[in-house]
Structures are given as structure tokens and as C-alpha cells.
C-alpha positions in Angstrom: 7.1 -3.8 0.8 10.0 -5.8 0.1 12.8 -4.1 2.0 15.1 -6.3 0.6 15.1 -4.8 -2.3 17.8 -1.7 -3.2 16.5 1.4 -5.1 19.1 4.4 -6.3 18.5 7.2 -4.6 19.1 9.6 -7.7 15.9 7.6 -9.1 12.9 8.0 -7.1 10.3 8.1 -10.4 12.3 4.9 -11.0 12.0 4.2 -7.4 7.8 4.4 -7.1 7.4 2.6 -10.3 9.2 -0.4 -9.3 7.4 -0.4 -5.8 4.1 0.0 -7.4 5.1 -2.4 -10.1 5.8 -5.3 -7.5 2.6 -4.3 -5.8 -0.7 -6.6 -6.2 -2.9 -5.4 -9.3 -5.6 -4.5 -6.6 -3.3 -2.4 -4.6 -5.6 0.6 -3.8 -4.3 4.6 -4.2 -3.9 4.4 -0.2 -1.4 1.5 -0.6 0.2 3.0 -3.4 0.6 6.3 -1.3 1.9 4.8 2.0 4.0 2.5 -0.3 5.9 5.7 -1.8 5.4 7.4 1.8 7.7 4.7 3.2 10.0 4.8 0.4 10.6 8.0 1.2 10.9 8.5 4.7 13.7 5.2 4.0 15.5 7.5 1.8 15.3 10.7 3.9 17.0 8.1 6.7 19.6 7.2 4.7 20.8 10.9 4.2 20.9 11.7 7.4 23.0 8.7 8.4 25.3 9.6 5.3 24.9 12.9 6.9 25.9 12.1 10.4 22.6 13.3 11.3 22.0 10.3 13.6 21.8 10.2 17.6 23.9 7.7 19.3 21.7 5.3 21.6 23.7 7.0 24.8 22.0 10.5 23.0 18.2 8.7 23.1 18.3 7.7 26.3 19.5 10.4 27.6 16.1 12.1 25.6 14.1 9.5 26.3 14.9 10.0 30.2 14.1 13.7 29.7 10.6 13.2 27.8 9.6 10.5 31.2 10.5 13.3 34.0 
């Protein structure tokens, strides 16, 4: 994927085609699929940091710590 590349979020049709479109012509349906997969999941991130649904790194550790005892 290149993640250099900046994609509206009010266009995801938009969005797949031109990830598929700068895909290799023997991209199989599984790299097509995680290809949109992690265009998603990039966008979904984006909300929730326009959101302020985001955990400072003092938060993770603090989980982190929690999940280790």
C-alpha cells in the first residue's frame, strides 16, 4: 500500500478504486480485500483521533502494566 498517498474520507468507493487501481494486475481478491481492510481500519483511526478517542501513552502503560500483572 502506498501510505503516502491521501484519500477523502467522504469517498471510500473512490477510496478502494484508486487502491485497487495502483495495485499489480495480478493482485489476488485476498489482496484486494486486506488492501480495502487496511484502508479502512486507517480511516476508522483517523475519526477517533478527530474524535479524541485516543489514549495518551501515560494511559497504555498504565494498561499495558495492568494486562502483565
Amino acid at each position: 500500500m502506498n501510505s503516502s498517498a491521501y484519500i477523502p474520507s467522504d469517498a471510500p468507493k473512490n477510496a478502494a478504486l484508486a487502491a485497487i487501481t495502483r495495485m499489480n494486475d495480478s493482485a489476488t481478491f485476498e489482496e484486494i480485500m486486506h488492501e480495502v481492510y487496511v484502508l479502512q481500519k486507517i480511516e476508522q483511526g483517523r475519526r477517533d483521533v478527530a474524535t479524541g478517542r485516543t489514549y495518551s501513552q501515560e494511559e497504555m502503560r498504565k494498561e499495558m502494566q495492568a494486562w502483565r500483572n
